[in-house]
C-alpha positions in Angstrom: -0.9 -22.8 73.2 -2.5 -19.7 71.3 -0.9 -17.0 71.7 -4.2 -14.8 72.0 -7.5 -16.8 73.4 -11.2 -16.0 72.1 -14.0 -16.6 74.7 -17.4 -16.1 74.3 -19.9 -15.0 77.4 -23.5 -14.9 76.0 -23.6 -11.7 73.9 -20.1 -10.8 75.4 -16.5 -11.8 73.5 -13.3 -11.8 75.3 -10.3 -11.9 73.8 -7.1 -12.3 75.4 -3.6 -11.6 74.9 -2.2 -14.8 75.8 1.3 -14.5 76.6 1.5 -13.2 80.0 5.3 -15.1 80.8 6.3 -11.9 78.9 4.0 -9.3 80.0 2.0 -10.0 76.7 4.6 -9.0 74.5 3.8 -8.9 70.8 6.0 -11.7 68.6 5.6 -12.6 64.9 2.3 -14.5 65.4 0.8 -12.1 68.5 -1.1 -10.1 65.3 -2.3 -12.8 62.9 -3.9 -14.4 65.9 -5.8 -11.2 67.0 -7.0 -10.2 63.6 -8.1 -14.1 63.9 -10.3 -13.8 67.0 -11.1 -10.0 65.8 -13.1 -11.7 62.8 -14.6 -14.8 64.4 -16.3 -12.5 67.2 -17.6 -10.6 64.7 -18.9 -13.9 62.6 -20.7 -15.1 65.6 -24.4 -13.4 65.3 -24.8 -13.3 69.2 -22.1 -11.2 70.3 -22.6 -7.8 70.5 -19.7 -6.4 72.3 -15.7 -7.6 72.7 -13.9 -6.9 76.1 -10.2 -7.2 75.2 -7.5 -7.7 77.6 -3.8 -9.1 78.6 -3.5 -12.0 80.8 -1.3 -11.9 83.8 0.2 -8.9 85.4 -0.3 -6.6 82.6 -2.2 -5.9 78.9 0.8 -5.5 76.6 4.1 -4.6 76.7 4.7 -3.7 73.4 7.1 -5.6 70.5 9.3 -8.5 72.2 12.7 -7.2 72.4 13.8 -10.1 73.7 13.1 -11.2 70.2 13.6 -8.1 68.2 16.3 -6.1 69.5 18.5 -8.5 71.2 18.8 -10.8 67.8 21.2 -11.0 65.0 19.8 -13.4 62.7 16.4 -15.3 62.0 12.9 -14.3 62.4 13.5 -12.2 64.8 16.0 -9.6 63.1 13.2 -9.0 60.7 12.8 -5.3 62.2 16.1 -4.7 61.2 17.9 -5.3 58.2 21.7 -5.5 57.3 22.6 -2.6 55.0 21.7 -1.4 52.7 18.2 -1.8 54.1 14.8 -2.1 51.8 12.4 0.1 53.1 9.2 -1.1 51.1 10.0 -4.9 52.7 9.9 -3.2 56.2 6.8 -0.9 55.2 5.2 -4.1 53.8 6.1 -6.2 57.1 4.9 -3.1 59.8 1.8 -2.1 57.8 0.7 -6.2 58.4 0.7 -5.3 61.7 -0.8 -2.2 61.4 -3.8 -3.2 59.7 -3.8 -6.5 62.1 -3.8 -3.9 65.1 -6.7 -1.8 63.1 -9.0 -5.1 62.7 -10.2 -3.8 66.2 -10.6 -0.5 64.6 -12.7 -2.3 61.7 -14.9 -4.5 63.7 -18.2 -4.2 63.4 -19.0 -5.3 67.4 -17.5 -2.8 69.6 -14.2 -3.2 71.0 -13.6 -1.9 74.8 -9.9 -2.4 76.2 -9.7 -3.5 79.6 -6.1 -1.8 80.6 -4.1 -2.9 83.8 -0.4 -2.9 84.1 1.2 -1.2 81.1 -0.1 -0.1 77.6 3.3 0.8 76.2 4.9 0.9 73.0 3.6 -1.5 70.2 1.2 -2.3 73.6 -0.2 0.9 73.4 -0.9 1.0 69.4 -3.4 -2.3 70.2 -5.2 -0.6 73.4 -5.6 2.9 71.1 -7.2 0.6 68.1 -10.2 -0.1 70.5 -13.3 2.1 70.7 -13.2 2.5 73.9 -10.2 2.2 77.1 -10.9 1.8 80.6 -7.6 1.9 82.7 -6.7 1.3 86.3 -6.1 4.4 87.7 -1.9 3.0 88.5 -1.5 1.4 85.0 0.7 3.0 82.5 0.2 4.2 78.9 3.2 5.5 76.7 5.0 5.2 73.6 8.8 5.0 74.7 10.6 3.9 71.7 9.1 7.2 69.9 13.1 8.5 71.6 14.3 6.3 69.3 13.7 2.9 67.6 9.8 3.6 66.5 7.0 5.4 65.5 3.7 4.2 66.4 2.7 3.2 63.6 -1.3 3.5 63.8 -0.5 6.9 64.6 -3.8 7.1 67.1 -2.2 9.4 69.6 -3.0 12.7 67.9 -6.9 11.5 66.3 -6.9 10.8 70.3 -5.0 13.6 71.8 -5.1 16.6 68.9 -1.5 17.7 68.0 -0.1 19.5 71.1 -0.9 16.5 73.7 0.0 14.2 71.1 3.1 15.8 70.9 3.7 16.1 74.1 3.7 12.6 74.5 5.6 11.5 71.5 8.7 14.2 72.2 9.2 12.3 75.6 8.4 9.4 75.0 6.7 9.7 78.7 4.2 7.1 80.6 1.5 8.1 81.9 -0.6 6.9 84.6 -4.7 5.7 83.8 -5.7 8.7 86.3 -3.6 10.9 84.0 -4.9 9.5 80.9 -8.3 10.0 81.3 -7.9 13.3 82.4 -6.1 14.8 78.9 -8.8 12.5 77.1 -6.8 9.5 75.8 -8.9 6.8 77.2 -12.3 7.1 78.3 -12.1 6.4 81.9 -9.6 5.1 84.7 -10.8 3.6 87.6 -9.3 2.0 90.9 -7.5 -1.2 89.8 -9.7 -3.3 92.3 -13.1 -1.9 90.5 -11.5 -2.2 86.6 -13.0 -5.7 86.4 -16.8 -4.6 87.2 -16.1 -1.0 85.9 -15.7 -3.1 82.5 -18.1 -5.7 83.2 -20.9 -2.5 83.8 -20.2 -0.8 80.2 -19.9 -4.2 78.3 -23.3 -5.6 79.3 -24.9 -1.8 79.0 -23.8 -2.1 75.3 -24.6 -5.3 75.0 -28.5 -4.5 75.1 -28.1 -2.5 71.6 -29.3 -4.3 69.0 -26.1 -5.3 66.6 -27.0 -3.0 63.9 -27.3 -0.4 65.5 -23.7 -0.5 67.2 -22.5 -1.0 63.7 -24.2 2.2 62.3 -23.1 4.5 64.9 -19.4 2.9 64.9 -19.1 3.2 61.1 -20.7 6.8 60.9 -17.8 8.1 64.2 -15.1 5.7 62.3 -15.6 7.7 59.0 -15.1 11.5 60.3 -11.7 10.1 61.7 -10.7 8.4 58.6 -12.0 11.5 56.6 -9.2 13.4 58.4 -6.3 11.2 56.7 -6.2 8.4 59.1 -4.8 6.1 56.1 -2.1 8.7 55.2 -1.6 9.3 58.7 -0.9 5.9 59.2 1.1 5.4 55.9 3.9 8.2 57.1 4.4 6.5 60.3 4.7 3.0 59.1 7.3 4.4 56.7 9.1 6.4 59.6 8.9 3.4 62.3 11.1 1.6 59.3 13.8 4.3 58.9 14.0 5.2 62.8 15.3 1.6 63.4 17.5 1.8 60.3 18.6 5.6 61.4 21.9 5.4 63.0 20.9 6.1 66.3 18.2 3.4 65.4 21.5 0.8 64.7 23.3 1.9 67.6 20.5 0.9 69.5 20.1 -2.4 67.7 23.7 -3.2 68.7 23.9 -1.8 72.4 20.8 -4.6 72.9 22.7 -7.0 71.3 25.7 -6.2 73.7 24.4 -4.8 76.6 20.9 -6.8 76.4 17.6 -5.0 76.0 17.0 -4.0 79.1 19.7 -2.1 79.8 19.2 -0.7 76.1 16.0 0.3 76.8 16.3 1.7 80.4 19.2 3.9 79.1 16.6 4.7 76.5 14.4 6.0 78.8 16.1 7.6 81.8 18.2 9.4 78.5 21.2 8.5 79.9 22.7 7.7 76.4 23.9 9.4 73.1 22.5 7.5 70.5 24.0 10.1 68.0 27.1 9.5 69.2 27.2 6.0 70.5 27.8 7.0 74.1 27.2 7.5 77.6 26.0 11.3 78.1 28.7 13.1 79.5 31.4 10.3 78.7 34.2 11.6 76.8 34.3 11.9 73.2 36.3 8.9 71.6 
């Protein structure tokens, strides 16, 4: 079954992340598929306009750590290697992604994200690639592993945010609500989560009625100031840093307290800051 689905409704594409058993969760194929359905929407003359969005309960949960983090060997130990590590075969794996993640930011039909549930971690570098987000007002946006084990690597928070916000969110590691997103400009609107459907439906066919050329002139000339600022540097420096804070040592002692402890209890320490990744311990448990 594909992992991410391509439908087309008259001059309206819908692709959707198609792994909703695990909140969406983004695997070794999750990527290649969505650059895939990225560049047959924008092969097909009629569409005009791409609604994207996650199937199930939520749009994307970010990397499968399930996969990732909680493996020792195989494909899934790919995000980290034994030592000494080579940081140009990480660089050269993550920046795939990147630039998979980016088709959305490259396509020449107008990508709107349709957020409900979470946006969160790798989740939240796909729903930041769009051109435009519409949240449910009680879904949640956030980078978490940005307290350790990542960087986002297409470092859209701060063309987004600017540097303070961006920073803000980055040296917490926070969630934030839709409501709360809209309102320090990350995403362009959040609406009631029983009125994101038709909220979405009303922009996509509004755009829709723009000729195709025209969409792609006005994306190209907005897309070009932001890339003017550095976006591919930008972009370079964080794929390089998402590689060494997983091969830091508080990046390996998170590696190993998933494989021990399991993920989730990995990554809900992680977040509640309950643990010393520094020093490979409970905060406020004695030193060994």
């Amino acid at each position: 079954m594909a992992k991410v689905v391509l439908e087309k409704d008259g001059r309206i594409a819908r692709i959707i992340l198609n792994r909703p058993e695990v909140m969406n969760a983004i695997d070794n194929e999750v990527p290649a598929e969505l650059e895939d359905a990225v560049e047959r929407a924008n092969a097909d003359p009629a569409i005009h306009v791409i609604v994207l969005s996650g199937a199930g309960d939520t749009f994307c949960a970010g990397y499968d750590l399930t996969f990732y983090a909680q493996e020792t060997e195989g494909l899934g130990s790919e995000l980290t290697q034994e030592m000494p590590w080579d940081p140009m075969k990480d660089y050269a794996f993550m920046m795939r992604n990147t630039q998979r993640f980016m088709s959305l930011w490259r396509s020449h039909r107008p990508v709107i994200a349709k957020v409900h549930g979470f946006a969160v971690a790798g989740g939240s570098d796909i729903a930041l690639c769009s051109d435009l987000v519409v949240m449910a007002e009680d879904a949640q946006i956030g980078y978490m592993p940005a307290r350790v084990w990542g960087c986002p690597t297409t470092a859209m928070w701060v063309y987004r945010l600017g540097a303070e916000k961006a920073k803000r969110m980055l040296f917490t590691g926070d969630k934030i609500s839709g409501s709360e997103a809209e309102r320090i400009g990350l995403v362009d609107r959040a609406v009631p989560a029983d009125q994101l459907d038709a909220e979405v439906e009303k922009l996509a066919e509004r755009i829709a009625t723009v000729p195709t050329n025209q969409l792609m002139m006005q994306k190209l000339m907005i897309n070009q100031a932001i890339e003017a600022m550095g976006l591919s540097q930008t972009q370079m420096f964080a794929t390089v840093f998402d590689g060494i804070t997983r091969h830091s040592p508080e990046g390996i002692n998170f590696k190993r307290r998933a494989e021990d402890r399991g993920w989730k209890e990995a990554v809900r320490e992680r977040d509640l800051g309950t643990f010393d990744w520094t020093d490979n311990r409970p905060i406020n448990s004695p030193r060994g």
